[in-house]
mmCIF file of the N, C-alpha and C atoms, coordinates in Angstrom:
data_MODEL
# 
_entry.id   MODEL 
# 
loop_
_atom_site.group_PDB 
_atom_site.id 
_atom_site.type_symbol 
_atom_site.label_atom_id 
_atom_site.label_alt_id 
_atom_site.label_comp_id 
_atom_site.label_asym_id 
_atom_site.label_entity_id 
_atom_site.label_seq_id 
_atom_site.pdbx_PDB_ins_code 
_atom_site.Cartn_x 
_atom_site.Cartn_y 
_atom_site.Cartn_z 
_atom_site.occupancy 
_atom_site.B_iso_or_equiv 
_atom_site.pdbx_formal_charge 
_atom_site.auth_seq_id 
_atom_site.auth_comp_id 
_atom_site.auth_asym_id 
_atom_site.auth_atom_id 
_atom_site.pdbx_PDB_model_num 
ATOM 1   N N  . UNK A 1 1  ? 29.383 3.710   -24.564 1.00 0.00 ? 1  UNK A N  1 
ATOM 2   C CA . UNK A 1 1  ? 29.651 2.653   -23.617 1.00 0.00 ? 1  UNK A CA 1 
ATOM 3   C C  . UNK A 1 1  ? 29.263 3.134   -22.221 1.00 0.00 ? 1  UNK A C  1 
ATOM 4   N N  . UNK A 1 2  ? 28.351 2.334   -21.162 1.00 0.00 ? 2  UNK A N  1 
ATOM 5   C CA . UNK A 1 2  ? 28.189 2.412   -19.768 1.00 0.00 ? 2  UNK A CA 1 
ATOM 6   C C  . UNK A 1 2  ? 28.859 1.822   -19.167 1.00 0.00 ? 2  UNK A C  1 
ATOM 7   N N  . UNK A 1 3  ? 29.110 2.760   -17.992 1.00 0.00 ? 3  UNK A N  1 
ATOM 8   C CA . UNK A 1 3  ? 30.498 2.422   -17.239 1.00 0.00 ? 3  UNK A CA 1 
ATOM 9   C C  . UNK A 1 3  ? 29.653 1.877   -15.899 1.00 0.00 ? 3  UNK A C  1 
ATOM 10  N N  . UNK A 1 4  ? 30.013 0.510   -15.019 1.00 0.00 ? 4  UNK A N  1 
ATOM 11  C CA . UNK A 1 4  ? 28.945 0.273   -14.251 1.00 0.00 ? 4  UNK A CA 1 
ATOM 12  C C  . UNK A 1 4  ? 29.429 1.061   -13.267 1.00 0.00 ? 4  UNK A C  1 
ATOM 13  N N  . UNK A 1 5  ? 29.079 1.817   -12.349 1.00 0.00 ? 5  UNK A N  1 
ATOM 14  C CA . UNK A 1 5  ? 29.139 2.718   -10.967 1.00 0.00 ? 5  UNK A CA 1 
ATOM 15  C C  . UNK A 1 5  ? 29.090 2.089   -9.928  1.00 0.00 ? 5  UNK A C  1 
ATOM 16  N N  . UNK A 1 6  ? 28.006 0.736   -10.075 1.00 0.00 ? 6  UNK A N  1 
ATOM 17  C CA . UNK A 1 6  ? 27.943 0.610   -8.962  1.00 0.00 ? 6  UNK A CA 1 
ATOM 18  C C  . UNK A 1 6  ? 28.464 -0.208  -7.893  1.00 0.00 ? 6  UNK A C  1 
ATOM 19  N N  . UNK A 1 7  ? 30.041 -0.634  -8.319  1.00 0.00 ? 7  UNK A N  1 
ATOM 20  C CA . UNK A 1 7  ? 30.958 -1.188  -7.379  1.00 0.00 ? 7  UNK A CA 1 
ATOM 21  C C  . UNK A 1 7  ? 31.789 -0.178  -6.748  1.00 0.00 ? 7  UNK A C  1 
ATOM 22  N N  . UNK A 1 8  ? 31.930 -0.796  -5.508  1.00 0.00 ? 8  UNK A N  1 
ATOM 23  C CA . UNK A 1 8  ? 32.172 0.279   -4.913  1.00 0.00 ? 8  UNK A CA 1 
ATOM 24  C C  . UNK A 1 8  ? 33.421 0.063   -4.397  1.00 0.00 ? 8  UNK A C  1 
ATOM 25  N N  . UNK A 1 9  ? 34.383 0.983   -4.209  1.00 0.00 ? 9  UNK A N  1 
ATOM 26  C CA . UNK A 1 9  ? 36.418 -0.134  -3.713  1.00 0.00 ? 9  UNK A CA 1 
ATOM 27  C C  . UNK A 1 9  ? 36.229 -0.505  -2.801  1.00 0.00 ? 9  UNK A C  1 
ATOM 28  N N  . UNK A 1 10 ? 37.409 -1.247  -2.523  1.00 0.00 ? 10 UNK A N  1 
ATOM 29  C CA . UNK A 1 10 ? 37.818 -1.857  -1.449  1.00 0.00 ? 10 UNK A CA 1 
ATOM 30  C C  . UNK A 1 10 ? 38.602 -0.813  -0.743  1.00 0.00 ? 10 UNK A C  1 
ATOM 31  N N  . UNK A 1 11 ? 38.217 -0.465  0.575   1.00 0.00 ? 11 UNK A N  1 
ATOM 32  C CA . UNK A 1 11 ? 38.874 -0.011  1.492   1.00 0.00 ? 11 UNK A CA 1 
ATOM 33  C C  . UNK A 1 11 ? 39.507 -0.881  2.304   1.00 0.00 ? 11 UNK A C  1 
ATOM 34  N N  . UNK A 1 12 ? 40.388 -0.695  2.942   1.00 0.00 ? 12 UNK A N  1 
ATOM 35  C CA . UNK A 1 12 ? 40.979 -1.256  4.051   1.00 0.00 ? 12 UNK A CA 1 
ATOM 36  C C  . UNK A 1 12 ? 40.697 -1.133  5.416   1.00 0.00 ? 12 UNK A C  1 
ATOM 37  N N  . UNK A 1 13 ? 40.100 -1.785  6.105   1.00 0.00 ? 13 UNK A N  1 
ATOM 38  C CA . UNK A 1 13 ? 39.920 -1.458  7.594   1.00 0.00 ? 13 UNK A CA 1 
ATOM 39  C C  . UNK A 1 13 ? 40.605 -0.575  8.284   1.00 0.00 ? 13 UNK A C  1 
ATOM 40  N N  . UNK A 1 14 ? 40.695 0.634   8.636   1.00 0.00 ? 14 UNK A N  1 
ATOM 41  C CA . UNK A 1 14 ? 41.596 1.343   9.687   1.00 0.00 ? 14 UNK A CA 1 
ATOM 42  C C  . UNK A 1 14 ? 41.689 0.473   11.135  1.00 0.00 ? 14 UNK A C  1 
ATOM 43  N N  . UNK A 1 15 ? 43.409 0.598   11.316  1.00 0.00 ? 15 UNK A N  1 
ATOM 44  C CA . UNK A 1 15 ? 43.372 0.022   12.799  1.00 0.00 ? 15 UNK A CA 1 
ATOM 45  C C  . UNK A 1 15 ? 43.595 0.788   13.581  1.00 0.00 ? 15 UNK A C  1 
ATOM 46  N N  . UNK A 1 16 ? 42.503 1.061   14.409  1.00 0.00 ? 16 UNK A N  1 
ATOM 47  C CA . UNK A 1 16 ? 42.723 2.023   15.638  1.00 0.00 ? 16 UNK A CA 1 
ATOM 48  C C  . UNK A 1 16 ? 44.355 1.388   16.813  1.00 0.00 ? 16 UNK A C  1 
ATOM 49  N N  . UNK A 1 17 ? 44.753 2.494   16.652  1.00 0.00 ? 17 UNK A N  1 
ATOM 50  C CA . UNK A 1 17 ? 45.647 2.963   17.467  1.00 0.00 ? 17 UNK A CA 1 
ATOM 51  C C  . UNK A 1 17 ? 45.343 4.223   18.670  1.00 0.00 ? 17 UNK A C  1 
ATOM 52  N N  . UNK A 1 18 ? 46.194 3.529   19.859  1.00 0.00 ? 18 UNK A N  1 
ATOM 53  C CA . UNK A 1 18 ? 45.653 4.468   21.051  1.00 0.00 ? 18 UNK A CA 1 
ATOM 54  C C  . UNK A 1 18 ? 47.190 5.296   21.265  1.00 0.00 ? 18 UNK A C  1 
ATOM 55  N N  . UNK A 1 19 ? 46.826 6.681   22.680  1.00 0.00 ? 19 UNK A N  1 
ATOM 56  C CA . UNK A 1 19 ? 48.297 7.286   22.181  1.00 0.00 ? 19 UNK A CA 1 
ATOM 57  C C  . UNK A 1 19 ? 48.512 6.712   23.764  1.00 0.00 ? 19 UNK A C  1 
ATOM 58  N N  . UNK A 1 20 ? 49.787 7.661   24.365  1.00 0.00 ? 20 UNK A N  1 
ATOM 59  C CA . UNK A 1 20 ? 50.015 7.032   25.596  1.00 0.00 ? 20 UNK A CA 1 
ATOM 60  C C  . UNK A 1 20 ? 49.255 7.673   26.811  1.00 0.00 ? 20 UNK A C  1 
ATOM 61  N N  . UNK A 1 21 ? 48.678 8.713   26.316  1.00 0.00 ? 21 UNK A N  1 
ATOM 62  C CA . UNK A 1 21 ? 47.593 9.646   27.959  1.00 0.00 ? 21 UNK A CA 1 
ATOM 63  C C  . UNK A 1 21 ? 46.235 8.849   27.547  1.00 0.00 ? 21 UNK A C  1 
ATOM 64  N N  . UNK A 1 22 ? 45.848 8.104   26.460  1.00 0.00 ? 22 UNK A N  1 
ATOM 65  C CA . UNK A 1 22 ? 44.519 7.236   26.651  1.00 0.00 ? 22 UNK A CA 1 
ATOM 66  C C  . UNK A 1 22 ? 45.130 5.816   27.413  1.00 0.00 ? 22 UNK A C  1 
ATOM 67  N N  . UNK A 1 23 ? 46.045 5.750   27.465  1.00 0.00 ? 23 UNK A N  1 
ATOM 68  C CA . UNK A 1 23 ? 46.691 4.292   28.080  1.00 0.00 ? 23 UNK A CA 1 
ATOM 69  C C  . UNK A 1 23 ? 46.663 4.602   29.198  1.00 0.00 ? 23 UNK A C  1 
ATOM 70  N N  . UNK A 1 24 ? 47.222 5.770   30.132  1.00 0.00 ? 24 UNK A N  1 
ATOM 71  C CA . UNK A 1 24 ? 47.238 5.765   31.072  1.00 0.00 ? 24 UNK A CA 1 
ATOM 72  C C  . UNK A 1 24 ? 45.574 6.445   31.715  1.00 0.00 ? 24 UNK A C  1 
ATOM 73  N N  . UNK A 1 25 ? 44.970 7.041   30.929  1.00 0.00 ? 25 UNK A N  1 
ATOM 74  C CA . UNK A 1 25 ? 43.629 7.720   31.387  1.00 0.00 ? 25 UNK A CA 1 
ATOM 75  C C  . UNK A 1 25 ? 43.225 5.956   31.634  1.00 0.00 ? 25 UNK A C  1 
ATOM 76  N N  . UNK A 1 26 ? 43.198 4.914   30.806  1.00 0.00 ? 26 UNK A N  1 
ATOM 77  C CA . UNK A 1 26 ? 42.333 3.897   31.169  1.00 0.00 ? 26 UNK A CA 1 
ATOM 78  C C  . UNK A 1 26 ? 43.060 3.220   32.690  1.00 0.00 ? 26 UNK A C  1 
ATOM 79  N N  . UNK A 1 27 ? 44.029 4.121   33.196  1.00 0.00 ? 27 UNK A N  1 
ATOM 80  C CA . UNK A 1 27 ? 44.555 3.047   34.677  1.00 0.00 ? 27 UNK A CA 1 
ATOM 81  C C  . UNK A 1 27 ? 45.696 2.276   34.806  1.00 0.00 ? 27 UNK A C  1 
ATOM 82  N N  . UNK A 1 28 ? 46.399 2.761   33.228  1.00 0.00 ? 28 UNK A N  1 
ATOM 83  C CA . UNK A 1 28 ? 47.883 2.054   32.880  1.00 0.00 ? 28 UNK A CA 1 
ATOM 84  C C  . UNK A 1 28 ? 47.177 0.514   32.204  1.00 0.00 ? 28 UNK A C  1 
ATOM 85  N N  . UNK A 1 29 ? 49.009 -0.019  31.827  1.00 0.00 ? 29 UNK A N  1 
ATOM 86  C CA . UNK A 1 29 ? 48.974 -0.970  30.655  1.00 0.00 ? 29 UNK A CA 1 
ATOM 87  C C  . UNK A 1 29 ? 47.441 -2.057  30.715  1.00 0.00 ? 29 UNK A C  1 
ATOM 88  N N  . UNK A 1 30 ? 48.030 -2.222  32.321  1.00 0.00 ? 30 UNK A N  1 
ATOM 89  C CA . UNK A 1 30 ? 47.003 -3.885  32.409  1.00 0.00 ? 30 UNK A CA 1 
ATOM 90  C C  . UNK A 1 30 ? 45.664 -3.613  32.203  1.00 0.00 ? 30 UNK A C  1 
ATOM 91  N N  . UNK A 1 31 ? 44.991 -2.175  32.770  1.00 0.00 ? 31 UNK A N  1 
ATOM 92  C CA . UNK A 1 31 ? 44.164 -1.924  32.879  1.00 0.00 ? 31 UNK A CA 1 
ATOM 93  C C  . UNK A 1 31 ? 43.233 -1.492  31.256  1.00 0.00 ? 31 UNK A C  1 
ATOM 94  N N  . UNK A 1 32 ? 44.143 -1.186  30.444  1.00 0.00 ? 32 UNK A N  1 
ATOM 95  C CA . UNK A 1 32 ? 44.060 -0.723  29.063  1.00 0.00 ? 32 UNK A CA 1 
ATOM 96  C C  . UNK A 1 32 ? 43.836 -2.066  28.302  1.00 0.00 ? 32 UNK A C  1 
ATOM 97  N N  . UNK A 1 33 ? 44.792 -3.034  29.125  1.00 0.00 ? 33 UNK A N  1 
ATOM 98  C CA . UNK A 1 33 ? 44.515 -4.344  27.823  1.00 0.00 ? 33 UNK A CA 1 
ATOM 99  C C  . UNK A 1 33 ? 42.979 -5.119  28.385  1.00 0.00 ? 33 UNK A C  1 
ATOM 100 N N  . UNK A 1 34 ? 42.849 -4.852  29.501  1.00 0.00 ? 34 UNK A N  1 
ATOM 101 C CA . UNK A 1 34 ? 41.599 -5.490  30.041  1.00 0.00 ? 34 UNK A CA 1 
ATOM 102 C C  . UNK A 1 34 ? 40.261 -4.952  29.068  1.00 0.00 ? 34 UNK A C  1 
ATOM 103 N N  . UNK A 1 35 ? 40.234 -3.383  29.190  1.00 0.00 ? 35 UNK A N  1 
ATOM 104 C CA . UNK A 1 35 ? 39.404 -2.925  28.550  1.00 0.00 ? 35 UNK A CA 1 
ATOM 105 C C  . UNK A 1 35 ? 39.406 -3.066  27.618  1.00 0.00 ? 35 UNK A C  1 
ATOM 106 N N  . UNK A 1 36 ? 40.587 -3.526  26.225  1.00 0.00 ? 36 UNK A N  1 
ATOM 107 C CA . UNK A 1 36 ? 40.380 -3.554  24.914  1.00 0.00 ? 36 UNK A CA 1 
ATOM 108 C C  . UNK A 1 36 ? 40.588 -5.084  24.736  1.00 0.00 ? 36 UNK A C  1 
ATOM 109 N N  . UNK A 1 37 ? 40.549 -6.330  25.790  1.00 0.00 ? 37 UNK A N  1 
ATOM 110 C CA . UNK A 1 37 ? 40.516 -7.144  25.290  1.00 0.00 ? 37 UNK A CA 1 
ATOM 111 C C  . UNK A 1 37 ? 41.563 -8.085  25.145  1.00 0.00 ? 37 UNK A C  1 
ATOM 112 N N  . UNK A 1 38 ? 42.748 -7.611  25.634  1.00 0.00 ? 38 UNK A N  1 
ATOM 113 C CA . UNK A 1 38 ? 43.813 -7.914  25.220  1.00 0.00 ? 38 UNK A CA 1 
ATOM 114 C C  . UNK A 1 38 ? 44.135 -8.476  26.629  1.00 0.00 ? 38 UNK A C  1 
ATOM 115 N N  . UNK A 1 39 ? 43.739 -9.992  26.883  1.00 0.00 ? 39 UNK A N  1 
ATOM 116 C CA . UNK A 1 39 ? 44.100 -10.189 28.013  1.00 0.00 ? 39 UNK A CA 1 
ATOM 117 C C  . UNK A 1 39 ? 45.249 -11.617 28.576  1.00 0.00 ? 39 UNK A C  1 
ATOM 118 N N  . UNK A 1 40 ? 45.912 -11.573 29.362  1.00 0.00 ? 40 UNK A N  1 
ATOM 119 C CA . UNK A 1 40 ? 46.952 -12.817 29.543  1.00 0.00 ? 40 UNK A CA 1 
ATOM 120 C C  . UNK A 1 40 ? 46.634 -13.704 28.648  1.00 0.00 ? 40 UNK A C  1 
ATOM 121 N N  . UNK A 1 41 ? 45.209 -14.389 29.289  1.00 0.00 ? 41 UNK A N  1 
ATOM 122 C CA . UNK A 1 41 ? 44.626 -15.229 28.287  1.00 0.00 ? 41 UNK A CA 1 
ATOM 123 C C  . UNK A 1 41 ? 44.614 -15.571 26.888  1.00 0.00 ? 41 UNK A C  1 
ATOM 124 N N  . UNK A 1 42 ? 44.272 -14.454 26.683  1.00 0.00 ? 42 UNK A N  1 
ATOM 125 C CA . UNK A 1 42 ? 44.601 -14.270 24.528  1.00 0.00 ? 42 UNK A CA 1 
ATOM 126 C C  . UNK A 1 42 ? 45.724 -14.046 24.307  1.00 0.00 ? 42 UNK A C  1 
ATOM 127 N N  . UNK A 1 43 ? 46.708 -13.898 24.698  1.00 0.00 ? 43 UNK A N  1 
ATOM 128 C CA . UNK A 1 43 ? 48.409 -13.971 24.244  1.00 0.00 ? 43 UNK A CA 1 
ATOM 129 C C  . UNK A 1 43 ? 48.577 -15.161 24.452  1.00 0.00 ? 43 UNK A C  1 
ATOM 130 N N  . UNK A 1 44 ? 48.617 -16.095 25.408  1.00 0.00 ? 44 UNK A N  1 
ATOM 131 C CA . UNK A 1 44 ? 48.378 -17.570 25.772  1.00 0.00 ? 44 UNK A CA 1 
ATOM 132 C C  . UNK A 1 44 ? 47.982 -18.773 24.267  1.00 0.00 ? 44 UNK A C  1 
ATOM 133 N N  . UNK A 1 45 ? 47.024 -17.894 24.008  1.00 0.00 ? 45 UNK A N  1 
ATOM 134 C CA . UNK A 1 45 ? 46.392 -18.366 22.886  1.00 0.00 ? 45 UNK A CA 1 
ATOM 135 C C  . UNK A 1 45 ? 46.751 -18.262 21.286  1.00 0.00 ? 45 UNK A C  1 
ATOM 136 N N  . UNK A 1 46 ? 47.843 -17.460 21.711  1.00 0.00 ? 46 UNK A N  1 
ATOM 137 C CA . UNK A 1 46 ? 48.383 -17.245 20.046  1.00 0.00 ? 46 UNK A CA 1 
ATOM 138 C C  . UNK A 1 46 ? 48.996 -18.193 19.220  1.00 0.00 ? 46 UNK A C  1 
ATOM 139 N N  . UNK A 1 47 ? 49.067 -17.919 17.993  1.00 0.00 ? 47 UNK A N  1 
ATOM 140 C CA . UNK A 1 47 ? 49.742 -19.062 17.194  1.00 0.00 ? 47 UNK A CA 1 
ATOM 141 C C  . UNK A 1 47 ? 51.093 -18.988 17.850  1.00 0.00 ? 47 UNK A C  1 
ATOM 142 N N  . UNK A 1 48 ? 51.680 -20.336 17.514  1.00 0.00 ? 48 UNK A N  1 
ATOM 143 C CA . UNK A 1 48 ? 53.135 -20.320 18.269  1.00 0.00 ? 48 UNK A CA 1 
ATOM 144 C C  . UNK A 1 48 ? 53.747 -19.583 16.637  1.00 0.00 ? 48 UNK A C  1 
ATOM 145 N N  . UNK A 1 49 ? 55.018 -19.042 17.524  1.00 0.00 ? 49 UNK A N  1 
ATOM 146 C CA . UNK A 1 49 ? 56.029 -18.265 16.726  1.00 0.00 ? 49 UNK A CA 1 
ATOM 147 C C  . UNK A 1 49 ? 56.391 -17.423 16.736  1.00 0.00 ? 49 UNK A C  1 
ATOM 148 N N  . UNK A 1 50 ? 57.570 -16.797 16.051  1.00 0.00 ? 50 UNK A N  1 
ATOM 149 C CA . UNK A 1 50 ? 58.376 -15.599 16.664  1.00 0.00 ? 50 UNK A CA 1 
ATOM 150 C C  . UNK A 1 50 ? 57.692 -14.071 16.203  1.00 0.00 ? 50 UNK A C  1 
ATOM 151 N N  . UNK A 1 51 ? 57.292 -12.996 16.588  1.00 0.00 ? 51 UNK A N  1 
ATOM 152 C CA . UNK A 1 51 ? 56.752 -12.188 16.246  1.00 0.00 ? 51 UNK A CA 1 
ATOM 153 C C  . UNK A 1 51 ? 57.773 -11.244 15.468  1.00 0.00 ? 51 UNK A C  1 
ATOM 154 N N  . UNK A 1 52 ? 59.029 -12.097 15.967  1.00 0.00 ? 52 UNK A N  1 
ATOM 155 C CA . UNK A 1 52 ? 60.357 -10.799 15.634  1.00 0.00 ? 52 UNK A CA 1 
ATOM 156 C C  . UNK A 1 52 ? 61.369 -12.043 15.271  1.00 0.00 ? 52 UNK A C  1 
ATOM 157 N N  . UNK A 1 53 ? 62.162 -11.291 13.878  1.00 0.00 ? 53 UNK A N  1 
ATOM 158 C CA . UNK A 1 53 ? 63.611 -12.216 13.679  1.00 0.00 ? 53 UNK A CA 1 
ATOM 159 C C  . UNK A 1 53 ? 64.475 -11.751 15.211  1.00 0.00 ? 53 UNK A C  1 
ATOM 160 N N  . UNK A 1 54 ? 65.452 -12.917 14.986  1.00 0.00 ? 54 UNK A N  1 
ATOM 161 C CA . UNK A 1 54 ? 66.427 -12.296 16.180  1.00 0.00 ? 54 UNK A CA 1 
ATOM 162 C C  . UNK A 1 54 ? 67.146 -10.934 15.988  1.00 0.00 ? 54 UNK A C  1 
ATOM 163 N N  . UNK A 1 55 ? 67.180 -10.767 14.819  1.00 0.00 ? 55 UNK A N  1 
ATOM 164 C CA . UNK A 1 55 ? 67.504 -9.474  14.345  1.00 0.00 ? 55 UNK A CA 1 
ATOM 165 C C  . UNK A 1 55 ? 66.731 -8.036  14.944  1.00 0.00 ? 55 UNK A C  1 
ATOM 166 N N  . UNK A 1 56 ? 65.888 -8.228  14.313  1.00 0.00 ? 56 UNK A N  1 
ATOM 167 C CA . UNK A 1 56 ? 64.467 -7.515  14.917  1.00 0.00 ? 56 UNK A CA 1 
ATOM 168 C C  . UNK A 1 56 ? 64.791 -7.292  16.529  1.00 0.00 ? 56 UNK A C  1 
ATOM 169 N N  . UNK A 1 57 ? 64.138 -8.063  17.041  1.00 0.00 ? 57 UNK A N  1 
ATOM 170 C CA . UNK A 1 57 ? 64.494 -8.272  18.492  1.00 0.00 ? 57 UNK A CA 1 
ATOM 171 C C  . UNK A 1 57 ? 65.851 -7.883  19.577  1.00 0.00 ? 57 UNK A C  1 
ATOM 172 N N  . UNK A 1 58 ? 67.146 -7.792  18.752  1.00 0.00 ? 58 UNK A N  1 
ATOM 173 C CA . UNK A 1 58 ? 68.379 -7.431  19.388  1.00 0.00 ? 58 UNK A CA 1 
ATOM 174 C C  . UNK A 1 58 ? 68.095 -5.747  19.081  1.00 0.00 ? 58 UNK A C  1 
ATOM 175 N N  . UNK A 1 59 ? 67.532 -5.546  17.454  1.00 0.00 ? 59 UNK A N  1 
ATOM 176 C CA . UNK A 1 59 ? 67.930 -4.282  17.704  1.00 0.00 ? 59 UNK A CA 1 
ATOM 177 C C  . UNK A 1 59 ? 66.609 -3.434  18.114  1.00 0.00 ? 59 UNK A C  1 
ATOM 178 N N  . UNK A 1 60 ? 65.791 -3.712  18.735  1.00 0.00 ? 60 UNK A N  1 
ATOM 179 C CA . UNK A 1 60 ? 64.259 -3.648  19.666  1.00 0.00 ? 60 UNK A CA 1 
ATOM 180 C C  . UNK A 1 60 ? 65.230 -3.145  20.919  1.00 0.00 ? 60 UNK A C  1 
ATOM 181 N N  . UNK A 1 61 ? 65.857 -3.849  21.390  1.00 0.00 ? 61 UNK A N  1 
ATOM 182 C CA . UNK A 1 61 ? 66.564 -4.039  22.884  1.00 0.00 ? 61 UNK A CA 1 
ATOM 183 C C  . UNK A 1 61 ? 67.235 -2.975  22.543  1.00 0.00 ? 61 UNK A C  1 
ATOM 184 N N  . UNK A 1 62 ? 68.229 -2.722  21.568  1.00 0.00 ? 62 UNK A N  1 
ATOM 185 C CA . UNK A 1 62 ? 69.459 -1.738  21.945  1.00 0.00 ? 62 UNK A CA 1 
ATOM 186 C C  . UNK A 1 62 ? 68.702 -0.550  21.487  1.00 0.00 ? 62 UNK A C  1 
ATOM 187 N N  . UNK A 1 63 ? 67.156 -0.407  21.106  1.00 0.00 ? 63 UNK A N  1 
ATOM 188 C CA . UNK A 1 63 ? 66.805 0.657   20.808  1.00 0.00 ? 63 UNK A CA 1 
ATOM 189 C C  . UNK A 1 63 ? 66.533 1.213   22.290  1.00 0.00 ? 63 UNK A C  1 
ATOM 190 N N  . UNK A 1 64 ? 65.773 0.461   22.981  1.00 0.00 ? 64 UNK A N  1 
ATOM 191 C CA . UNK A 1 64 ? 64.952 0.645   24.230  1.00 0.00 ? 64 UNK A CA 1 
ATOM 192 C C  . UNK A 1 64 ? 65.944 0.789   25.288  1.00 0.00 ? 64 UNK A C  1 
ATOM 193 N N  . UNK A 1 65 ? 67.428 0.153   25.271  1.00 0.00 ? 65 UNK A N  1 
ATOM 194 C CA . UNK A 1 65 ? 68.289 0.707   25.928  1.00 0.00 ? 65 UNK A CA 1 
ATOM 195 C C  . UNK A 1 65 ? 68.757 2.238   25.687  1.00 0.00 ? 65 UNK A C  1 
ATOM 196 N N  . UNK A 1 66 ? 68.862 1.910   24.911  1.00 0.00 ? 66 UNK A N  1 
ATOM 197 C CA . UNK A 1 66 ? 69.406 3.579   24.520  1.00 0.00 ? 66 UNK A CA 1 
ATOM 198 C C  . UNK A 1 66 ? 68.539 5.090   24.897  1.00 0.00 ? 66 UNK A C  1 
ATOM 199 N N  . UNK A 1 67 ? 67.417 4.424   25.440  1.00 0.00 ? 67 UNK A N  1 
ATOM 200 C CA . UNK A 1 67 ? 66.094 5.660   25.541  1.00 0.00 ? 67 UNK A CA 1 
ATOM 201 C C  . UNK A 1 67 ? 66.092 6.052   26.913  1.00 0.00 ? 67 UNK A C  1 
# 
C-alpha cells in the first residue's frame, strides 16, 4: 500500500506577540499601536460586544489593583 506524502498539515498561524521594552522602544502605547495598526479608528470599528464576562472584567480590576 502507498501512503500519499504529499499533504502537507495544517499549521496554525503563530501570533506575534510584542514584550514591554519593544513597546516602549516604539515611543510607548500610542505610538506602538500606530505602528502596528491598531488605531482609535479600528477599535471604533469592532463588532459590538463584550470582550470580557462581568466576571472576567471584576476580576481583571482586582488583579490590576492589587499590582
Amino acid at each position: 500500500m502507498k501512503v500519499d506524502s504529499t499533504n502537507k498539515p495544517y499549521i496554525f498561524k503563530k501570533v506575534k506577540t510584542y514584550s514591554a521594552e519593544e513597546i516602549i522602544a516604539a515611543g510607548g502605547t500610542t505610538a506602538f499601536g500606530k505602528l502596528t495598526g491598531h488605531t482609535p479608528e479600528r477599535l471604533k470599528d469592532m463588532p459590538v460586544g463584550e470582550p470580557l464576562t462581568e466576571e472576567e472584567y471584576k476580576k481583571a480590576l482586582k488583579t490590576l489593583k492589587n499590582r
